[in-house]
Structures are given as C-alpha cells and as structure tokens.
C-alpha positions as CSV (number, residue, x, y, z in Angstrom):
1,X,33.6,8.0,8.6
2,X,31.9,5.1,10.4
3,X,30.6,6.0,13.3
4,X,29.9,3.8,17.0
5,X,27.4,3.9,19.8
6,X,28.9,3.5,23.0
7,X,26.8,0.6,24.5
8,X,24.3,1.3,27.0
9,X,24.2,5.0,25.9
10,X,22.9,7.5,23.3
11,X,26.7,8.5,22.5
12,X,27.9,8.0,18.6
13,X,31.3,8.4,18.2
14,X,33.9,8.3,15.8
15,X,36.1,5.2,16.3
16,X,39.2,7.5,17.5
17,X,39.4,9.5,20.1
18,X,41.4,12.7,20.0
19,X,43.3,13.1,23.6
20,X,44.0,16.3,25.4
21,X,47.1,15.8,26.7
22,X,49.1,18.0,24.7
23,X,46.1,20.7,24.2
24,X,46.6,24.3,26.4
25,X,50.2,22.7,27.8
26,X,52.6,21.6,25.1
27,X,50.8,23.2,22.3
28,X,49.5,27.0,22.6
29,X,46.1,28.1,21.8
30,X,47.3,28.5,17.9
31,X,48.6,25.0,17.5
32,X,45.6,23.6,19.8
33,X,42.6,25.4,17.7
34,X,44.4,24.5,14.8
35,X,44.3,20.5,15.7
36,X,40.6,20.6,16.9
37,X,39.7,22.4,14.4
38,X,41.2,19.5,11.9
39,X,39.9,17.2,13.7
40,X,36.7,18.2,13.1
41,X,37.3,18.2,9.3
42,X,38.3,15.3,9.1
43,X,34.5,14.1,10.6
44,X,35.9,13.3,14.4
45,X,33.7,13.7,17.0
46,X,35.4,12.5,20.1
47,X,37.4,14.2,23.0
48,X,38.8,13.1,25.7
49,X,40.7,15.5,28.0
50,X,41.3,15.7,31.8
51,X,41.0,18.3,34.8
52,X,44.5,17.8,35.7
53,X,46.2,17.9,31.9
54,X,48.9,20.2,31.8
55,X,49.0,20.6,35.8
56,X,52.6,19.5,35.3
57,X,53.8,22.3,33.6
58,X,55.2,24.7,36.3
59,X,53.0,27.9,35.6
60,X,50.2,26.9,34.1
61,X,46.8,27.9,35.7
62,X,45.3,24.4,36.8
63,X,42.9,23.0,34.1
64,X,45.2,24.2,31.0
65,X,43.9,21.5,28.8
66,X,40.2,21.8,29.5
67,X,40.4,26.0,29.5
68,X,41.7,25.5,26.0
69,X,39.0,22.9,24.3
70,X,36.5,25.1,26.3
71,X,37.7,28.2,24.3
72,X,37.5,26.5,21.3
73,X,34.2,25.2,21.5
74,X,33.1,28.8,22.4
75,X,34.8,29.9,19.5
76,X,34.1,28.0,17.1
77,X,30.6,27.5,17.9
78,X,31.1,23.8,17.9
79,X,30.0,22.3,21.3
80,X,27.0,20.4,19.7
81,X,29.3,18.5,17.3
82,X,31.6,17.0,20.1
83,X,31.0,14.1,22.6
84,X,33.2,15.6,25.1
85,X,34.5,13.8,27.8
86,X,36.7,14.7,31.0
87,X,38.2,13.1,34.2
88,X,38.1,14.3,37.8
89,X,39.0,12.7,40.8
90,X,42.9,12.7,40.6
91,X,44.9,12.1,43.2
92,X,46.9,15.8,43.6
93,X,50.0,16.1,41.7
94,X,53.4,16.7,43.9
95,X,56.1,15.1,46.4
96,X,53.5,14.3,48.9
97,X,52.0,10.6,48.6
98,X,48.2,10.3,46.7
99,X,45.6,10.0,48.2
100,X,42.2,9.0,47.0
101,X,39.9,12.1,46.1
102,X,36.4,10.2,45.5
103,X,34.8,11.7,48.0
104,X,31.3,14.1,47.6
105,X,32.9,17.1,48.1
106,X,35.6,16.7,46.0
107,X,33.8,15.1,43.6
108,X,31.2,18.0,43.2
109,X,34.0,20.7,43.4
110,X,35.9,19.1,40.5
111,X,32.8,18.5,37.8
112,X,31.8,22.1,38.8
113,X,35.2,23.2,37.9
114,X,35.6,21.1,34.9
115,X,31.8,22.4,33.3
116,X,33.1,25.9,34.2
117,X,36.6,25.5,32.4
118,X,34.8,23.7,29.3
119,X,32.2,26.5,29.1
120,X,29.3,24.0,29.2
121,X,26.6,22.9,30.7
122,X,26.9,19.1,30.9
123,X,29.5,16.8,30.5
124,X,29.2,13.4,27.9
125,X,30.9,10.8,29.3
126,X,33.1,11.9,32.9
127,X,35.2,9.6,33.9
128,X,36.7,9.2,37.8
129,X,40.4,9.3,36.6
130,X,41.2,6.9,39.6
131,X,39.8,4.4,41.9
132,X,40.0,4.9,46.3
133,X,39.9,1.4,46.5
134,X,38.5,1.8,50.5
135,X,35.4,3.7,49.6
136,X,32.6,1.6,48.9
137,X,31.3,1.7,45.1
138,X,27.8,2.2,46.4
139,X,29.0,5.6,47.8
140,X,30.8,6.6,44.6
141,X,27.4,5.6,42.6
142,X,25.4,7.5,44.7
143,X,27.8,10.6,44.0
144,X,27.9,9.7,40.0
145,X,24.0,9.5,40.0
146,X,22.6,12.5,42.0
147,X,25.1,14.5,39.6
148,X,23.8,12.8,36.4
149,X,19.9,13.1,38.0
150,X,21.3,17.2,38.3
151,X,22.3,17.5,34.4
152,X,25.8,18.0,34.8
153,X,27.0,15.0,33.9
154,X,25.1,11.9,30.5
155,X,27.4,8.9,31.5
156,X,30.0,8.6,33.1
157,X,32.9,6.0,33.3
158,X,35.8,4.4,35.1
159,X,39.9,5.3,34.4
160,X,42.2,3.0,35.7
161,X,40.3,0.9,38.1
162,X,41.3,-2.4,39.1
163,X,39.0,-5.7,37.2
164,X,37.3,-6.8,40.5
165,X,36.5,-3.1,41.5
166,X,35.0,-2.3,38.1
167,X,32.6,-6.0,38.4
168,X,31.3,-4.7,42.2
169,X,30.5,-1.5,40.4
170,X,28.9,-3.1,37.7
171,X,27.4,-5.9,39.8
172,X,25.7,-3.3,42.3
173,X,24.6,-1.0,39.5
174,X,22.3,-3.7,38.0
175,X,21.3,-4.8,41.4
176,X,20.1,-1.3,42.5
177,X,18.9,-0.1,39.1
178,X,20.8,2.6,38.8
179,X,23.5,4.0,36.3
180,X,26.4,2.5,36.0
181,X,30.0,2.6,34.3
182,X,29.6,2.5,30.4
183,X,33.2,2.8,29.7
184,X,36.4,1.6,30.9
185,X,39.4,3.5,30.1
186,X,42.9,2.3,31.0
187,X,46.1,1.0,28.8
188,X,46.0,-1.1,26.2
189,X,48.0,-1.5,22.9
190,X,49.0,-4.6,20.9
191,X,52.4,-4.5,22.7
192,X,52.9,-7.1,25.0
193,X,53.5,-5.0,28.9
194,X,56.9,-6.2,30.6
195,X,55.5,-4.0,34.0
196,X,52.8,-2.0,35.4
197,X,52.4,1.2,33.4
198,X,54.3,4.3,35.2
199,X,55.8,1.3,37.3
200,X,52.1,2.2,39.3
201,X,51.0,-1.5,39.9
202,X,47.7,1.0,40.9
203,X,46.8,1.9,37.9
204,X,44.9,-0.6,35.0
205,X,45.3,-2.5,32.3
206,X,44.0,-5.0,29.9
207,X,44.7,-8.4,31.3
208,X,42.5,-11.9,30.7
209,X,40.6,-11.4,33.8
210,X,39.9,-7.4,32.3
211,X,39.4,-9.0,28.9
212,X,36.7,-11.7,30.2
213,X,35.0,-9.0,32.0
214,X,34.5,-7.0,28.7
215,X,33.5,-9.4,27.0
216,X,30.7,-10.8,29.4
217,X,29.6,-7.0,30.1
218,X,30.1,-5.5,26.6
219,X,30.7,-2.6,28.7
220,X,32.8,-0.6,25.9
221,X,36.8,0.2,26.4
222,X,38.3,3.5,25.6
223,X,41.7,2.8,26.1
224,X,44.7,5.1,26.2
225,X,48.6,4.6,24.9
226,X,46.9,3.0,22.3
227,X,50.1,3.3,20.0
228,X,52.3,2.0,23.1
229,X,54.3,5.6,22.4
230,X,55.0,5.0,18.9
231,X,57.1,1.9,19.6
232,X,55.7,-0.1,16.1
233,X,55.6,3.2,14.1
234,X,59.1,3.9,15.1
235,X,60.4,-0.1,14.4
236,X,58.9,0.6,10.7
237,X,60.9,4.4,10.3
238,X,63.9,3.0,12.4
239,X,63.6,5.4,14.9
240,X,63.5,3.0,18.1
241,X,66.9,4.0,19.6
242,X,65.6,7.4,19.9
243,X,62.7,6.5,21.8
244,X,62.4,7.7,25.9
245,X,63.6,4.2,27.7
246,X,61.4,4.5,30.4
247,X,58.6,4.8,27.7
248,X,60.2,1.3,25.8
249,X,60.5,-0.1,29.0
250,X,57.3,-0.6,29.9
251,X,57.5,-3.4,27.3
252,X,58.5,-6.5,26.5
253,X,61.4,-6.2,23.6
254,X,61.6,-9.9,22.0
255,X,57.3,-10.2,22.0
256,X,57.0,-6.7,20.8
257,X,59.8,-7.3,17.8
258,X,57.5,-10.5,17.1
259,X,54.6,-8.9,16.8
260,X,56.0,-6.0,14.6
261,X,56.8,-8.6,12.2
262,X,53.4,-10.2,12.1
263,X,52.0,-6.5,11.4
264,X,54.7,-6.2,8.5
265,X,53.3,-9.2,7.5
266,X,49.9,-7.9,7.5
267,X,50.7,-4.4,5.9
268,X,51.8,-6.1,2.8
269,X,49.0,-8.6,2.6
270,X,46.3,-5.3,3.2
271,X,48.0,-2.5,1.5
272,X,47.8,-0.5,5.0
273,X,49.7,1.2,7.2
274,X,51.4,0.8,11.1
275,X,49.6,3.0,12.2
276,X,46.6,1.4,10.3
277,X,47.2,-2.2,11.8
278,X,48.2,-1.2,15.3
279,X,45.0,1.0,15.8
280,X,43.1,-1.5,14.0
281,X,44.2,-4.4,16.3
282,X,42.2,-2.6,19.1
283,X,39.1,-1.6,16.7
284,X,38.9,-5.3,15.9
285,X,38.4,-6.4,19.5
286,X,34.8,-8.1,20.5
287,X,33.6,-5.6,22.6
288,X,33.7,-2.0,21.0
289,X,36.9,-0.3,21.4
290,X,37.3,3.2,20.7
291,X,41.2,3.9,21.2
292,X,42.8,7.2,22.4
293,X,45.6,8.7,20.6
294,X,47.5,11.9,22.1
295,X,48.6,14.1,18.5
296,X,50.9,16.8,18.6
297,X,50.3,18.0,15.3
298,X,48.1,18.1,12.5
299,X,49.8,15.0,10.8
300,X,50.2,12.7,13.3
301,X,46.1,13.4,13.8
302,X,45.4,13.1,10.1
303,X,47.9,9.3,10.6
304,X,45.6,8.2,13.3
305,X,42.4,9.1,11.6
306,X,43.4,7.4,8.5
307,X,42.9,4.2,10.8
308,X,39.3,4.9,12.1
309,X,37.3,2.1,9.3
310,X,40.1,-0.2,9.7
311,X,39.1,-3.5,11.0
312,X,41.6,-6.7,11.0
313,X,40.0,-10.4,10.7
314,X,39.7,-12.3,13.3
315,X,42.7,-14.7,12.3
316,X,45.2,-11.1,11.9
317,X,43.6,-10.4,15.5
318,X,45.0,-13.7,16.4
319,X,48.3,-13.6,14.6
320,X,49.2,-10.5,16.9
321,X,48.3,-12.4,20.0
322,X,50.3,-15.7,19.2
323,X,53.0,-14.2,21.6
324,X,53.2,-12.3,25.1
325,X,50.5,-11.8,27.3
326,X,50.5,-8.9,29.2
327,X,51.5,-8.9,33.0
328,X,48.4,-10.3,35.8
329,X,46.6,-7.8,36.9
C-alpha cells in the first residue's frame, strides 16, 4: 500500500486514517483489538483518536478511546508501527457553555494525561482539538514548542480552527522560526455543506478561502466525516431514508443527488466502488489529503482501505465540483 509523507515532517503514513471514535466506547476491548489489529494487516499505519472520545458515554472513565488503543499497543507490541495521533484542548463536555481550554496548564495536564492513557512516551502528530480564538497564537506556539523541545509531542496540528487563525499561526511560525501546524484537520467530504457542521458555525470546514490556503501552504489536510456519514454509500444500497436527519441535514439534497450521479458515472467508467470514488475525491486533492474514516467493524475498515491507492483525474475531480460549494466560512 502506497504510502505519504506528511509535508514538513518525517511522518509516512498510509493514505487512510483509522478514527477512534468508536474504539473503548461503542465497541469493547474484543471488537476494538480486533479492528486495530486488522488494520494493521491490512498495511495501515495511521491513528487518529481523541482525549475526550467516548466522554459521552455516561460511565465511562474519561479517556475510553485512548485507554483502549493504549492497551493494544501494549499488547500487541505494536507502538513502533503506528503514527499515532491525539487531540487535547476540548472545551468540557456538559450543559454549561465551552469555554476555550488552550491555556499552559491545561494544555500540559491534557498531553500528560493523553501519553499516560496511550502508554507512550511521545505523541506523533497532537492536535489542539479547538481554537480560543482570544488567545494569541504566539502564546499557544510557545506552549506547542517547549512541549515538543521536552519529547512529548513530533508535530503537532490544528482541529477545527477558523482559515484566518490557522494563516496567523502559520504566518508567525515562519516569522519566528519555530514549529508550526503541519496538519489541518476539520470536515470535508465531496458533499456539498447546506450549514455549519453540528449547527457550530465554530467549528471548520473546507471553504475557497480554506482551500487557497492549502494550496499556497501545502500544509497537509487530514480531514474528518470524510464519507459525509455514509450519505453516497447509502444513495448506491438505497438506504438513505434510514439515515439520522440531523446527520443528512448538514447537506445539501439536490447538489449531493447531482454529485452521486457523477460518481455513478465514474464507477462504471473505473470499475470502482463508492466508497472508492468518494474517498478518492479527497486523495486526489493538490495538497496531500489523508482522510479520516470512523469503522465500526472489520468490513466497513477493509471498504475504506480498499480506497487507499485510488486517485481520480483531475477532470473526475472536476466533474464532482461542477455543483454546490460549500457554505463561507
């Protein structure tokens, strides 16, 4: 399986990134060491999980998703054959309002708890899982770098920040000479967005003024709900009634139908799957791409792999983008 440096890094990855979503909350340590373990037969490499995955299960000791990939690794023996990356800096989950959580303190107390939870040392690529748009990004730099000068932490990257935020970052990175973001993670799918995701108008999400950026920058996108919840795999099966409308929602219906056709249109031409073109929409992109996909099985992992060396031309790339651009960011 073809395998990608992440710009600016020493990282090689495998095209797809398995998600930990599902791992130590909806699926138990049988069903969770069962997928990892495919996924590494299968020749992945990549891992993306979170310190707050599966804090919404009521009961669940905090950190459920990286306890489990940490027990793996143990386990199996396998950290050295994983680029492993995780997320801190979430606002806390409840009733009460968010608030940003970027500062030092918190920072610090979340890595440490993450590197303790995974059973390791350092951490591949950590992301800050959102932005505190009223903290300077020389502050947060300052925070990313002394952890990354202390060997907790290779690269780190940005989840869900806004376009301008992630430029000052860049912008003050190269201006200092210091580290920077090498990865932007936030949504991103061939389905044409009808509203912010999670109706958070907060969070990110590819735009043209995101898209320029990349594509001046080459800084590398990692994006997540790459398969816009299944909406094109369950046009092909017919299964689209039965998806959760909040989830169909968050796109728009006559663009998305339109662009389901297109793929059809393209599956027949290529001989290859949904799954196959919508994955490979994102792996075709100008900048490296390296999409996210959350599995909650072995098969719908061994799907999504399947898609890892698919690459559309440029003119199917276009095709897909004839109609409906996502919302301004």
């Amino acid at each position: 399986m073809t395998r990608v440096t992440i710009p600016g890094t020493s990282l090689s990855v495998t095209p797809i990134c398995l998600g930990g979503g599902e791992i130590g909350s909806s699926l138990d340590q049988e069903k969770s060491f069962a997928l990892l373990d495919r996924l590494l037969e299968l020749g992945g490499n990549f891992l993306d999980t979170a310190r707050n995955y599966g804090d919404w299960v009521p009961g669940l000791e905090p950190g459920a998703s990286e306890r489990m990939i940490g027990a793996w690794m143990a386990d199996r023996g396998c950290r050295d054959q994983i680029v492993l990356a995780t997320k801190g800096g979430h606002p806390l989950m409840g009733p009460k309002p968010e608030l940003p959580r970027l500062d030092r303190d918190t920072l610090v107390g979340e890595l440490d708890a993450s590197l303790a939870a995974l059973r390791t040392d350092s951490i591949d690529l950590y992301w800050l899982h959102r932005d505190d748009p009223t903290r300077p990004v020389e502050d947060i730099l300052e925070t990313l770098n002394a952890q990354r000068n202390a060997g907790k932490i290779r690269y780190f990257g940005a989840s869900n920040w806004k376009t301008p935020r992630l430029r000052a970052a860049y912008d003050h990175a190269r201006a200092a000479g210091i580290a920077g973001f090498v990865a932007d993670q936030s949504l991103w799918n061939a389905a044409p967005l009808a509203r912010p995701p999670y109706g958070n108008a907060e969070l990110g999400w590819m735009s043209a003024e995101r898209f320029d950026f990349h594509e001046e920058t080459g800084m590398a996108m990692i994006p997540y709900q790459s398969q816009a919840f299944g909406l094109f795999s369950r046009m092909a099966h017919g299964t689209l009634d039965a998806m959760n409308p909040g989830f169909r929602s968050f796109y728009k219906a006559e663009e998305s139908a339109a662009r389901y056709r297109r793929m059809t249109e393209i599956m027949a031409a290529r001989g290859l799957t949904i799954t196959q073109v919508t994955l490979g929409y994102l792996l075709s992109q100008p900048f490296v791409t390296l999409p996210i996909v959350g599995c909650r099985n072995v098969a719908y992992l061994e799907d999504s792999m399947s898609a890892a060396d698919t690459r559309l031309a440029p003119q199917e790339v276009a095709a897909l983008n004839a109609e409906g651009e996502s919302i301004p960011e």
